[in-house]
Each structure stands twice: as C-alpha cells, then as structure tokens.
N, C-alpha and C positions, 0 to 999 in steps of 0.2 A: 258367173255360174259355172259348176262343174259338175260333172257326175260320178257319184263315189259310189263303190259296190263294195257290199260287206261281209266279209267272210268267216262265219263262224268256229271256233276253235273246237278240241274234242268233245264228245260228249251233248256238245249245245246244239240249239240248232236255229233258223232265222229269227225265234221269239227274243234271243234275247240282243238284240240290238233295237228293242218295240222301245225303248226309251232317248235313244240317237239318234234313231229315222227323223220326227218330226223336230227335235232340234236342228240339223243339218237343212230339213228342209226348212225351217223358218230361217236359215241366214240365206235361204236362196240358191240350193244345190239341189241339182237330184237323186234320189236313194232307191238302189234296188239293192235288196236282201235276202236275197234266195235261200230257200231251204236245198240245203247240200242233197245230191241222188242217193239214195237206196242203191249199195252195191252186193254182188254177188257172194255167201260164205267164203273166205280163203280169198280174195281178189285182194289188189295191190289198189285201195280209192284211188290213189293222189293223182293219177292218169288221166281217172274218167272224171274227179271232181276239176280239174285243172280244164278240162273241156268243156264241161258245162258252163264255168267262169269266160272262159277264153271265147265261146258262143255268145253268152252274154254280153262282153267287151264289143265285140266285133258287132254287133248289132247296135250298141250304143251312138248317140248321135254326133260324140266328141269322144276321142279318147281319153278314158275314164281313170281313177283315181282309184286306185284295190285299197282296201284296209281288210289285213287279214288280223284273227286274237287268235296266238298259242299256236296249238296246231295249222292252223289259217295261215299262217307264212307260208307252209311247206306249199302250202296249194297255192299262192301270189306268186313264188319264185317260179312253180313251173310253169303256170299260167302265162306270166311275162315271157317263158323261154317259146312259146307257142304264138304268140301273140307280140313279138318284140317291138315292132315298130307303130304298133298300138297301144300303148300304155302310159299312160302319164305322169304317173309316180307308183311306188310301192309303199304302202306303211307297216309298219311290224310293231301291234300290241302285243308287248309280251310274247314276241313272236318268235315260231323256231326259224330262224336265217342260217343256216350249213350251206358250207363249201358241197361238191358233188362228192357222193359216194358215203355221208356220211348219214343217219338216219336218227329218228327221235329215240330210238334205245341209246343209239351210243351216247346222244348228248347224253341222258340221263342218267349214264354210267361215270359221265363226269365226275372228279373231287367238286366241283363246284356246283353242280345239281344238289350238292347234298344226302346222297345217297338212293338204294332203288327204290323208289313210293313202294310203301308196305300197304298200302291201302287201296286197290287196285284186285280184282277179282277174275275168275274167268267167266262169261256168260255166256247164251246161246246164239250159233249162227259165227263160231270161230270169234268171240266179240270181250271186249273188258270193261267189265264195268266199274264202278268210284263206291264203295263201301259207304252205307247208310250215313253211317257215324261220322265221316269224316270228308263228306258232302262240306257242309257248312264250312267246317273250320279251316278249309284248304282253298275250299273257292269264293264264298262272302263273307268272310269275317269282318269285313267294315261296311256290308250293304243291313239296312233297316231290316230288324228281325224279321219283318211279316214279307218282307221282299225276297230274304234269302229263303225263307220256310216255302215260299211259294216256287222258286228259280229250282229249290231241291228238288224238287216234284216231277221237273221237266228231262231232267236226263237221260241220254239213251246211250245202248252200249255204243262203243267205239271199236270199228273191226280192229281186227287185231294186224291186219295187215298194214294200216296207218304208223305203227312203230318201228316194224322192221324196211318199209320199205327206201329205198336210197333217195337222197336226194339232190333234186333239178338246183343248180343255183342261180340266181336272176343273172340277166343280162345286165354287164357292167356299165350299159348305157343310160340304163333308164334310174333317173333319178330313184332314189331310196330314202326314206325317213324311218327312225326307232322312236318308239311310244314305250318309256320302262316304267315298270311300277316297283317300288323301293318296298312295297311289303308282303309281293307277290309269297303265298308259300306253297306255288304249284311248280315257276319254273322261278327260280329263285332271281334276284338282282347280282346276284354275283356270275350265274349262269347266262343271263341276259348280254353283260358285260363282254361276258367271253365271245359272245357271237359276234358283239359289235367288233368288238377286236379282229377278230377275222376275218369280216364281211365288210369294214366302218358303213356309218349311215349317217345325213345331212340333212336336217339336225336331228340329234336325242332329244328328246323331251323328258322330264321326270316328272311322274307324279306320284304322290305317297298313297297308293291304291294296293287294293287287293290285286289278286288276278282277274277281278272281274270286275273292273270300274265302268263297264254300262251298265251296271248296277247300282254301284255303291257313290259312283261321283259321274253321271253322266254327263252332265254340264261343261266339268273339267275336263274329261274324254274329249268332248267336241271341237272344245276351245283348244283345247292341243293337236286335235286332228285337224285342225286350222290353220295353225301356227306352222303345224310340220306341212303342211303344202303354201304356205304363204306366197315362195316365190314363184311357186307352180300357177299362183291363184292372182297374181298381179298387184297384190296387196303388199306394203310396207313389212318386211321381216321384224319379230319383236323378241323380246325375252325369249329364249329357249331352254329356261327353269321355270316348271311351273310346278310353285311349293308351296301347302297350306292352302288348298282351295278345295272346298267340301262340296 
C-alpha cells in the first residue's frame, strides 16, 4: 500500500482525478486530492500551493507518492524541495519539470512548445483563461464526447502568476518518474522530451493520450502510475511502453 496525492494541472481542479481516485484505491492505495488554495490577485501560487501539498505530505502516514498533471509538476518539484526527506517519488503527467530560474512562459516560448497558445485570454482577478472554442480540442480531444462537454464546464481561470513565476527544481534524491502523452496538444511531446532531457526521469512511460488521460484513458493513467512507481511499490518492474491501451 502506498499513499499518492494528486495534483491538479492549470485550470482543473480536484474533480478531475474523480475517475483515478477509486481506481488506485481499488489496487490498494490511498488517494488524497485536494482541491488547490484560492490565492491572492497578483500572488506568485506555486509557494502557498507547494505548502499546502508539503502539509499534507507531512501529515501523511508513510511518505507519499506526488503525481502532479501539467502545471502540477511546478508544484511537486517545490513541494519535494520543502519536504525532501519525505517524499517518495515524484511523477510528472505531462508535467512542467525545469531546471531553477526557468518558468512556464519561457518553456512555452520554446521552438518545441510550438509556439505561444493563441487561445488563452485575459480574465478577472489578474487570471487566464482557455477560450470556449478551443477547450475541447486542446484538452479532450480523445475523452467520450459527453465527458469532454462535461470536463469543459469545469474550468477556472489560472492566475497569472502561475506562468511567470520561477521555478523550484526537485531534490536530485528523490526518486522521479515521467508519464508522456504522445498526442498531448497543450504541452506537446516534443516539449515533454525536452524536459526529460534536462531533468532525466526513471522510468518514462508513454501513452498515446490527450493531455487529459484521466479522462480520456483512465485505466491506462493508473496502470502507468503503477508501473512508474513499481520499484518504489515492491512489486516486479515491467514494460515501460505502454501503447494501444484505450
């Protein structure tokens, strides 16, 4: 048994791991998935959400297991950096993993991001939000119509402080795993890549997923967030290509 906490990416917020929670807990783990804090206009989250995590860790009965999506890395590496010698692994869906000082504008200023999301808005309270239109096609393009129509509903703005501000990089001790999705078209597979390259993680897993596979493949999410902690979990390490599984 292990305890994994799950850390929402931008925009989302604890609903949308409602379909990995009770997976994870039927192989016998346990799931907290906190909804991220309300932060102040103009505040820099990744400090106070990296605190709230790092509270929750620390209050945990075993040292826990982070899976952060997207955004969500920024907040595990710092979390880890708060909390070093209580952390069990780090997983990164689709996750931003930067060296220090570098922030989610510049990744996405990358040639390999694919240039700067035109879809992306200004909102209230210093915030950005994800344009009606291009909800769907950027975040569930392979989850079941009436899942994604539903998941589009849910979104809230994203301060704007989450992009510019610098980032913490995890403690080189603590075990790391990457979870990529090969059809992501929020933080692309080629940008994925690039992170890994500068950060490596053990193991990669691939799955052919949106950016949002607890939605679109939850099953295969699980069974890969399984794999990537195998050795952490005591269990036999197995294939770390997981391709074709719906």
């Amino acid at each position: 048994m292990a305890v994994f906490i799950l850390v929402p990416g931008a925009w989302h917020g604890a609903w949308c791991w409602e379909h990995v929670v009770p997976l994870l807990q039927k192989a016998g783990h346990q799931v907290m998935a906190p909804e991220l804090a309300d932060v102040p206009p103009g505040a820099n989250p990744l400090p106070l959400w990296a605190k709230q995590i790092a509270t929750m860790a620390a209050a945990a009965p075993e040292p826990p297991i982070l899976l952060g999506h997207s955004r969500g890395g920024l907040i595990l590496s710092e979390t880890a950096a708060l909390l070093p010698g209580k952390i069990r692994k780090l997983v990164y869906l689709c996750g931003f993993l930067l060296p220090a000082g570098q922030s989610m504008q510049s990744a996405i200023a990358l040639p390999e991001a694919g240039g700067t999301p035109d879809y992306l808005r200004p909102a209230r309270g210093r915030c950005l939000a994800v344009t009606a239109e291009a909800i769907i096609p950027r975040f569930y393009h392979l989850a079941a119509p009436e899942v994604a129509k539903h998941a589009a509903t849910r979104l809230n703005p994203e301060p704007l402080g989450t992009f510019s501000a610098a980032a913490t990089p995890p403690p080189s001790h603590i075990p790391r795993a990457y979870i990529e999705c090969t059809e992501d078209r929020v933080v692309p597979i080629t940008l994925q890549r690039r992170m890994q390259q500068a950060l490596p993680c053990t193991p990669v897993l691939t799955l052919p997923g949106d950016h949002s596979p607890f939605l679109s493949m939850p099953e295969a999410l699980v069974e890969a967030a399984l794999r990537a902690c195998a050795k952490t979990l005591l269990v036999p390490e197995i294939s770390q290509e997981i391709s074709n599984i719906n």
